[in-house]
C-alpha positions in Angstrom: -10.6 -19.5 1.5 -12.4 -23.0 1.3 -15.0 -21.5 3.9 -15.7 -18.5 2.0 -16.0 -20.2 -1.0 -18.7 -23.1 0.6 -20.7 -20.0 2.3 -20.5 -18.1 -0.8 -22.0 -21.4 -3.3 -25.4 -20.1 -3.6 -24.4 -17.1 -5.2 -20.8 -17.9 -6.5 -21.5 -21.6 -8.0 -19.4 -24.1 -7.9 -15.8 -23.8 -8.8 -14.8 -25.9 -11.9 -11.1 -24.9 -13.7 -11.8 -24.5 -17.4 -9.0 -24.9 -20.3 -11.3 -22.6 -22.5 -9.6 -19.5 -24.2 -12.5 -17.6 -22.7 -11.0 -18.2 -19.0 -7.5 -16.4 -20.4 -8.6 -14.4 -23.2 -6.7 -11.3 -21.8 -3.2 -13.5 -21.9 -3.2 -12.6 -25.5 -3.0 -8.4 -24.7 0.4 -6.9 -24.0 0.8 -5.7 -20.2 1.1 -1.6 -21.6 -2.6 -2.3 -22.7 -4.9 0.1 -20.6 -7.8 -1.6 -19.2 -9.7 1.2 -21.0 -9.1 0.7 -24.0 -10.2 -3.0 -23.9 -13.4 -4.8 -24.5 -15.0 -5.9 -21.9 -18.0 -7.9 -21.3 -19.6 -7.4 -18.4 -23.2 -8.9 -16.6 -25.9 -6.5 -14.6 -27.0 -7.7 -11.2 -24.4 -10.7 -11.6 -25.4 -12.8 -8.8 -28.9 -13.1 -9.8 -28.5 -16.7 -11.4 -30.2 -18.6 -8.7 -33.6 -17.1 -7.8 -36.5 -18.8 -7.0 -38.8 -19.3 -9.7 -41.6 -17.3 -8.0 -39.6 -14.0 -7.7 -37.6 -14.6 -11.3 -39.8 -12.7 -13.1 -38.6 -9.2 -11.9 -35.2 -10.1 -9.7 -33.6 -12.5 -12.0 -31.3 -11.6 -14.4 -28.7 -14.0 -15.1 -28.6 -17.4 -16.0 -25.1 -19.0 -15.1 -23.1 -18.9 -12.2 -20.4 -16.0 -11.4 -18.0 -18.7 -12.1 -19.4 -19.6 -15.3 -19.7 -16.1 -16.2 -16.0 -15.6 -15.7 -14.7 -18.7 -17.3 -16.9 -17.6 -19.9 -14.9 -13.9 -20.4 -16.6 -11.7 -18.5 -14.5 -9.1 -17.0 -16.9 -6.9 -15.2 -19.1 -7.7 -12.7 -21.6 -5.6 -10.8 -22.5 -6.2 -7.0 -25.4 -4.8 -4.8 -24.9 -4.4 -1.2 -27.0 -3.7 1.8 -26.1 -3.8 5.1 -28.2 -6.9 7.4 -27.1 -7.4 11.2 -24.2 -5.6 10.9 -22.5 -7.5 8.1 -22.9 -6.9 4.0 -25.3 -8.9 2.1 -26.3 -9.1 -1.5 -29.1 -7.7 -2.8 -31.7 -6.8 -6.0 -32.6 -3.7 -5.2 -34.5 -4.5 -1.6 -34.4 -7.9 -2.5 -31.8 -9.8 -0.2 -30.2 -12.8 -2.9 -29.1 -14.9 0.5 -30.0 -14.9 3.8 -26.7 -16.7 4.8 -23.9 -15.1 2.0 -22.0 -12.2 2.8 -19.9 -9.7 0.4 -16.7 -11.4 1.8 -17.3 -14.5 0.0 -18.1 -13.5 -3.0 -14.7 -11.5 -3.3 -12.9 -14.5 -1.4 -14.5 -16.4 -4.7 -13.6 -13.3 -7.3 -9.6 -14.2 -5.8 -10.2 -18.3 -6.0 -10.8 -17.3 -8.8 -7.5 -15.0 -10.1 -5.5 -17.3 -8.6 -6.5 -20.1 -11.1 -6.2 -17.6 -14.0 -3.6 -15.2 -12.7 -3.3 -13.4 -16.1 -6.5 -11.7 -16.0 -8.5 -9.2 -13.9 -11.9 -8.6 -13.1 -13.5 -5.1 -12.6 -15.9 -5.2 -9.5 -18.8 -2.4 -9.0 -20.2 -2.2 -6.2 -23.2 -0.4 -5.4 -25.6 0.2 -2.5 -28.9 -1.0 -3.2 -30.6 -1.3 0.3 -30.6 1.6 2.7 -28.0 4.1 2.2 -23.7 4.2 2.2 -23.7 4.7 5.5 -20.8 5.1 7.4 -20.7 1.8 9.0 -21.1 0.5 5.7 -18.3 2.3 3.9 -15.8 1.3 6.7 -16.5 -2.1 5.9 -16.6 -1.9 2.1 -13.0 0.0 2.6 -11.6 -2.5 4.8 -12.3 -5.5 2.8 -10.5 -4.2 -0.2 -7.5 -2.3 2.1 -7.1 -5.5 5.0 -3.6 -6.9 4.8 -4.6 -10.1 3.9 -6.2 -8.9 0.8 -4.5 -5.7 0.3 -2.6 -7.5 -2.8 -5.6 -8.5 -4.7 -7.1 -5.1 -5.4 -5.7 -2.0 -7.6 -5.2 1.1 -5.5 -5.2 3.3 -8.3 -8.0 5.9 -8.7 -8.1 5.7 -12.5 -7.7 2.5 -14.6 -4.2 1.6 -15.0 -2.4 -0.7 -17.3 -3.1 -4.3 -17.7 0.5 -5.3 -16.4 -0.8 -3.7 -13.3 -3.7 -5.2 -13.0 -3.4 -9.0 -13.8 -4.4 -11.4 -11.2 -6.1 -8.2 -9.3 -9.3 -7.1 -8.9 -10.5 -3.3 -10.0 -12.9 -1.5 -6.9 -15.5 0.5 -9.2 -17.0 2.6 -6.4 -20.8 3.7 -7.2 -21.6 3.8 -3.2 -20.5 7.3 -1.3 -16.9 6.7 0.5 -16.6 10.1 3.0 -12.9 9.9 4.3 -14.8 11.3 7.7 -16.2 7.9 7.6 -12.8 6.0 7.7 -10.0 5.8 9.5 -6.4 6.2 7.6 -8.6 6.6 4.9 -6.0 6.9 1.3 -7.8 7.6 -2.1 -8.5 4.0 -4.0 -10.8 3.0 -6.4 -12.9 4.7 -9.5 -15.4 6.5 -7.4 -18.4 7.4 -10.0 -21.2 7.7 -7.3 -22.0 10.9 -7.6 -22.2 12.0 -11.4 -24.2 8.3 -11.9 -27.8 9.6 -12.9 -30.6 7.8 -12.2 -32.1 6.3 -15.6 -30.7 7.9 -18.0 -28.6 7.1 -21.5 -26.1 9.7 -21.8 -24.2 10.0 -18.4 -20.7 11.4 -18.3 -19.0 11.3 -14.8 -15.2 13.0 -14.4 -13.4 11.0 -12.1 -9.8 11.6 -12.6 -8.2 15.5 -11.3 -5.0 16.7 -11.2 -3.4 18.8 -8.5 -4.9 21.8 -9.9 -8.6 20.3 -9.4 -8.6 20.0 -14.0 -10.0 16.3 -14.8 -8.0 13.9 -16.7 -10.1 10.9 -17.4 -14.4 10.4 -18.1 -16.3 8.1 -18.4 -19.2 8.1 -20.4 -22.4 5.6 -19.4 -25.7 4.5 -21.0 -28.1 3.4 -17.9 -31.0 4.0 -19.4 -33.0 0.8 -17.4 -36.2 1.7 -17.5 -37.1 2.7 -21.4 -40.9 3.4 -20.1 -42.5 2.6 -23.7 -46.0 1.6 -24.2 -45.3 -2.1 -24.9 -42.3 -4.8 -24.7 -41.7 -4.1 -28.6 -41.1 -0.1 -28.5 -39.3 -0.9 -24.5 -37.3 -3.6 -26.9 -36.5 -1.0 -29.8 -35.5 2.2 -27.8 -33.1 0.5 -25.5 -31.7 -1.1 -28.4 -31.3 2.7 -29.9 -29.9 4.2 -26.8 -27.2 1.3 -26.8 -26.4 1.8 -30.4 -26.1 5.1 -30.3 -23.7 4.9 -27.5 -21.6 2.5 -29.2 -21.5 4.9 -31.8 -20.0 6.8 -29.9 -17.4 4.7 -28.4 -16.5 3.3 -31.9 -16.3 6.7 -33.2 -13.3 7.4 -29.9 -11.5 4.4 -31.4 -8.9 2.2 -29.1 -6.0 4.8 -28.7 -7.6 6.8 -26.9 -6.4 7.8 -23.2 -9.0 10.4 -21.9 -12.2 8.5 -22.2 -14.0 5.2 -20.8 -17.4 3.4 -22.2 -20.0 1.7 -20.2 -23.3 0.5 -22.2 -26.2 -1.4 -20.3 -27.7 -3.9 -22.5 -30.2 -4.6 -19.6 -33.1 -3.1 -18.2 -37.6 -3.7 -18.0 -39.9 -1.5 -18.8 -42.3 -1.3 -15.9 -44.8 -4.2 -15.3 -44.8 -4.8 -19.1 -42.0 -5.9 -19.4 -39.4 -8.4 -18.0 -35.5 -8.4 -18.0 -35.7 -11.6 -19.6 -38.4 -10.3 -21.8 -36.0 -7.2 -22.8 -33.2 -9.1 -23.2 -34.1 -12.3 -24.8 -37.7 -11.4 -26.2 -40.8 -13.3 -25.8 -42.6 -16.0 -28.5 -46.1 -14.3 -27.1 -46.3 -11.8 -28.8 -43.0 -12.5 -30.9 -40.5 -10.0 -30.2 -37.0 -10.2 -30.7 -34.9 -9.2 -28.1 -31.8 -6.6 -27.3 -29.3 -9.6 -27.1 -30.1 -10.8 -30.1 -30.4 -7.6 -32.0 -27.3 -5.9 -30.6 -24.8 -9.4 -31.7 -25.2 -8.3 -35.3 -23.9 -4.8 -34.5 -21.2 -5.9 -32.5 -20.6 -8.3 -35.1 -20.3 -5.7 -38.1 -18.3 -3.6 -36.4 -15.6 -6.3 -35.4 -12.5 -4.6 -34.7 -13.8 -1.8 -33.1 -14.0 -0.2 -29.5 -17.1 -0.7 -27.2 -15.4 -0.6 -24.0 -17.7 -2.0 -21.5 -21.0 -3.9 -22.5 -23.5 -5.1 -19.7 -25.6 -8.0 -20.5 -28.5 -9.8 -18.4 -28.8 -13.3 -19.2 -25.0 -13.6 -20.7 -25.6 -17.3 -20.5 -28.4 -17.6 -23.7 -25.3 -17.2 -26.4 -21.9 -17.3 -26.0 -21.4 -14.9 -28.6 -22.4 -11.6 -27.1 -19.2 -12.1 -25.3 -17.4 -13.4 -28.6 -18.4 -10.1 -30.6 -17.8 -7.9 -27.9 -14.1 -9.4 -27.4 -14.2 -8.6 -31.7 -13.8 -12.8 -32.0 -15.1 -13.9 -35.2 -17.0 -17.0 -34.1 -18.2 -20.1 -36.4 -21.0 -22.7 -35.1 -19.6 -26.6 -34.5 -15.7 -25.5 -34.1 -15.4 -21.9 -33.2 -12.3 -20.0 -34.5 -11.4 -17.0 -32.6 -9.6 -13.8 -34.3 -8.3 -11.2 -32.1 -8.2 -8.1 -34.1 -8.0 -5.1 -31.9 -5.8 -2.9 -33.1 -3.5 -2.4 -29.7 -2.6 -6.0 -29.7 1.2 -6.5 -31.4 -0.2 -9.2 -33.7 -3.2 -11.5 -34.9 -3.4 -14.2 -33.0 -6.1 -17.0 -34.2 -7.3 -19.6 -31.9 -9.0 -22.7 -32.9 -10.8 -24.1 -30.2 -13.2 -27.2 -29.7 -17.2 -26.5 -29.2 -17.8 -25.4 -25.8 -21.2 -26.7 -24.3 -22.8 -23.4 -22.8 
């Protein structure tokens, strides 16, 4: 593990335990909890964090370590593979993150890390985004989650099961192609959303769940809309803002009891050459604009208590409470008091913890 985990350090971080709530916030949540009906913050492009200055502009989004991002309570990452040489490398779309870090480490980091905080567990997507799923590709992505050294650390299921199931594991959220053809002693794992994920756009609903009789029994309904295409940064600001909300709406509306239905709402996204991740999610100060992570806390905020399922930031790091409001944490400035309040929990639990330095 230690060699994975020193090939892996550009895009991982560095390791460092935390005694923050945030590292074991899902300690607090019963083990008949579904995944889905939790709030989960989650991070776009997660491993951008350490691009060079030069490229930032348009490849960076993140601005802490994975590491960080996890200790911090995110609980869904997203990965994007290509293969180089024969082995799987990260990437923003065509661009490679590290010449020298493979997928291997990054999941031999994601397990590091469940074994320090065994209650919890991470959802991991994992998409192509250079060249195509091909089947030399697949076989790898299959054997790395199915190996028997590693076999333990993933959920086989192909919906999401209960949290009991699924602490100190990691959940395989498949949106790369995986043709049994393709793989020997190939068995059924994973939430496999590849083909229903439409290509920028904010109301996707993908069935992923049949029964014998070919009728579906679970959805999942995304907002991807990256890519607002509006005339400036403002109007690319406002109408991804819109298309969130009005997902969220929707997700509220569902409520937490549901069993049928799963949320995922990107925060992130540019608009063209005008606009910047960083731009659309933190705004600029020329011209003024007021960006989606700071317009979308207040929502979050108003609605505490409510079910959003999964949110995706870029640039997590810039305030701590995006991922407080989406956990429904009431959150004060100096000492920061945490209230749980979702309604499947089997009481209030309130947790007074000391200012963390972000």
């Amino acid at each position: 593990m230690q060699a994975h985990l020193k090939a892996g350090e550009k895009l991982l971080g560095t390791y460092q335990a935390s005694s923050s709530i945030t590292s074991r916030w899902m300690s607090a949540y019963n083990d008949s909890t579904l995944v889905q009906n939790l709030n989960l913050p989650g991070t776009h492009d997660s491993l951008t964090w350490s691009v060079s200055a030069v490229l930032s502009p348009f490849v960076q989004t993140q601005d802490i370590t994975l590491f960080q991002q996890l200790n911090n309570g995110v609980r869904f990452v997203d990965l994007r593979i290509g293969i180089v040489s024969e082995k799987l490398r990260l990437f923003h779309a065509s661009y490679q993150l590290s010449s020298s870090v493979e997928l291997v480490d990054i999941f031999w980091g994601l397990y590091h890390w469940l074994d320090q905080n065994p209650t919890e567990t991470v959802l991991v997507s994992v998409k192509v985004d250079n060249g195509n799923s091909t089947a030399a590709l697949q076989r790898q992505v299959y054997d790395l989650m199915n190996g028997p050294e590693v076999s333990d650390y993933w959920v086989h299921n192909t919906t999401l099961p209960a949290l009991g199931d699924a602490r100190h594991k990691l959940i395989p959220i498949l949106r790369l192609t995986m043709d049994p053809n393709n793989i020997p002693d190939y068995k059924p794992f994973g939430l496999n959303l590849a083909r229903g994920w439409k290509d920028n756009n904010a109301n996707i609903s993908i069935k992923y769940d049949y029964d014998a009789d070919n009728n579906y029994r679970q959805v999942v309904y995304v907002q991807d809309l990256y890519n607002p295409d509006a005339d400036d940064e403002e109007a690319a600001i406002n109408k991804k803002y819109e298309v969130l909300t009005t997902h969220l709406n929707r997700s509220v509306a569902t409520g937490f009891e549901n069993t049928n239905k799963w949320y995922i709402g990107f925060a992130s996204g540019y608009n063209g050459v005008l606009t910047t991740p960083k731009q659309l999610a933190l705004g600029s100060t020329i011209p003024r604009t007021v960006g989606v992570n700071t317009l979308i806390r207040p929502y979050l905020q108003s609605n505490r208590g409510s079910y959003f399922g999964v949110i995706m930031f870029d640039f997590i790091g810039s305030d701590q409470r995006l991922i407080n409001a989406t956990l429904g944490w009431e959150t004060s400035w100096g000492t920061k008091t945490f209230t749980i309040t979702s309604p499947i929990l089997s009481a209030m639990i309130v947790i007074v913890a000391s200012l963390l330095v972000f």
